[in-house]
N, C-alpha and C positions, 0 to 999 in steps of 0.2 A: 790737635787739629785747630786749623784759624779758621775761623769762619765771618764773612759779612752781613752773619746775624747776630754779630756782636755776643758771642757767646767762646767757651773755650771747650771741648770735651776731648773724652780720653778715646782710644780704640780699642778694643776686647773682643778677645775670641774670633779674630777676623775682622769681622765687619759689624758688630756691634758697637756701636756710639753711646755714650753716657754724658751726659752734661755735666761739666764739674764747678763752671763758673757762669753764670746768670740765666739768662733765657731767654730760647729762640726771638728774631724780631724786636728786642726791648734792648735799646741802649741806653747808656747812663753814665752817671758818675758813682753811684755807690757804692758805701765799703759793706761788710756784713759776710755772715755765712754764705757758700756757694748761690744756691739759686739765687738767692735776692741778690746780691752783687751784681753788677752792672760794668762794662766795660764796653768800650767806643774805640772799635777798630783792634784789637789787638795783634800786633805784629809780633812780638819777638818771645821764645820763651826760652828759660834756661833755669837748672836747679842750682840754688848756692851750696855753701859748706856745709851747711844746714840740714839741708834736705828739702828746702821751701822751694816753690815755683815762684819764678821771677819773670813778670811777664812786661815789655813794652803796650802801652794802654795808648799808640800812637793817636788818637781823636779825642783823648783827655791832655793831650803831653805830659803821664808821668808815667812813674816807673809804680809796678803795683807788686806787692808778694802776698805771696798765699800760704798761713803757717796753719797748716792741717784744716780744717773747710772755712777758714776766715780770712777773705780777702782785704787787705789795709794797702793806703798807699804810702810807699817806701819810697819815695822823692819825688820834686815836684810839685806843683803847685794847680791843680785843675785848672782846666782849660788856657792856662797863663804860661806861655812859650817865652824861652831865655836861657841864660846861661848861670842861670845862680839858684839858691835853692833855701 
C-alpha cells in the first residue's frame, strides 16, 4: 500500500495494516531497518530475483530495496534528478 504519509505497509488478514517501511507523517531520506527508514513519496513497488522489495522513492528520485527489514538505496543519487548514476 502507498500512502502520502510517506510510509509503505503490508495488508493482513483483510483489513489489517502493518508498517513495514518508516512512519506515519515523517518523511525523509534514510536508509536503516523498517521504522527508522524514511522514504518521500513512494510510487512504484515490485519484488526482484531475490526476493527484496524494490520500491521507486519518486520525492528522493532514487530507486530504494529492502533486503529483509533494511532499507538501502539501490540507485540514485538523493534528491539529485538525471540520467546517470
Amino acid at each position: 500500500m502507498f500512502s502520502a504519509t510517506f510510509e509503505l505497509a503490508r495488508a493482513q488478514d483483510g483489513y489489517v495494516f502493518t508498517t513495514i517501511i518508516g512512519k506515519p507523517g515523517v518523511m525523509g531520506v534514510a536508509t536503516g531497518l523498517g521504522p527508522d527508514a524514511r522514504l518521500n513519496f513512494p510510487r512504484g513497488i515490485t519484488i526482484d530475483g531475490v526476493g527484496s522489495l524494490v520500491i521507486v522513492d519518486s520525492g528522493n528520485v532514487v530507486i530504494r530495496r529492502m533486503v529483509g527489514p533494511v532499507l538501502t538505496t539501490y540507485a540514485g543519487k538523493m534528491g539529485a534528478a538525471g540520467t546517470t548514476d
